[in-house]
N, C-alpha and C positions, 0 to 999 in steps of 0.2 A: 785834357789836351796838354800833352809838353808843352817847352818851351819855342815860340815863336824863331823863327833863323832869319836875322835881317840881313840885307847889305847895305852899308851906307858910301853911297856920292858923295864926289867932293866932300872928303874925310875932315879937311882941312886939321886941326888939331886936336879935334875931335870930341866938339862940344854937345854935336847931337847925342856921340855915343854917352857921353856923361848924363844929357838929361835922361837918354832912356831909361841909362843905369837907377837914377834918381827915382823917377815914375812910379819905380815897383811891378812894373810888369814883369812878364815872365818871358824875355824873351835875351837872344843871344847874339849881339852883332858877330855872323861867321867870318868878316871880311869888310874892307875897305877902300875903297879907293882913288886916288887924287895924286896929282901929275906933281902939286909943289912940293918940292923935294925940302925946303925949311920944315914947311907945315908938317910931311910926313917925318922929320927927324923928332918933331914935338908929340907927334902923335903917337909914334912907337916908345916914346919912353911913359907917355899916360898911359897906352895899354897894350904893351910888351907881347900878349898873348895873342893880339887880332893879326890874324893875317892881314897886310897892306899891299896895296899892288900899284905902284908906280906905273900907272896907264890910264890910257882914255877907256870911257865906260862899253866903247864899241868891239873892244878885242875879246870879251868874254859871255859864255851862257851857262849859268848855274840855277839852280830852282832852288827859289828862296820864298818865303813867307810874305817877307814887308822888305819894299824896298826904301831908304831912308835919305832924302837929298835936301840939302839947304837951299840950292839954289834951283829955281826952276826957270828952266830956258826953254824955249824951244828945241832948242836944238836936241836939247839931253831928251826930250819924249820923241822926237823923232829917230834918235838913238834906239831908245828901248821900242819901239815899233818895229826896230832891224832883228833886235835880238830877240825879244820875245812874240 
């Protein structure tokens, strides 16, 4: 099996993507995404290469592996009930 294709919520600065990276698993955050625009200017300088997308998580549908969120709301799984 290749590598895993994550996306991670609320990116923020992007500490989930660091543990994953730490883990050792085999996998690839394709993409990120999170509205604060501080958070995403820290986030794109720890990792330059992830796509980031300045939106809420309900404007997009991409098929991904694992989806990777810190915060869990309600709100955000009744999101992902819209999208997928």
């Amino acid at each position: 099996m290749g590598s895993l294709r994550v996306l991670e919520l609320y990116s923020g600065i992007g500490g989930m993507h660091y543990a994953l990276k730490e883990s050792g698993i085999s996998a690839q955050v394709v993409a990120a995404v999170d509205i604060n625009t501080t958070a995403n200017k820290i986030y794109k300088h720890n990792f330059p290469d992830t796509p980031l997308w300045n939106n809420t998580i309900e404007c997009f549908s991409m098929n991904f592996d694992i989806i990777m969120s810190q915060k869990s709301k309600i709100s955000t799984l009744e999101a992902l009930e819209k999208i997928f």
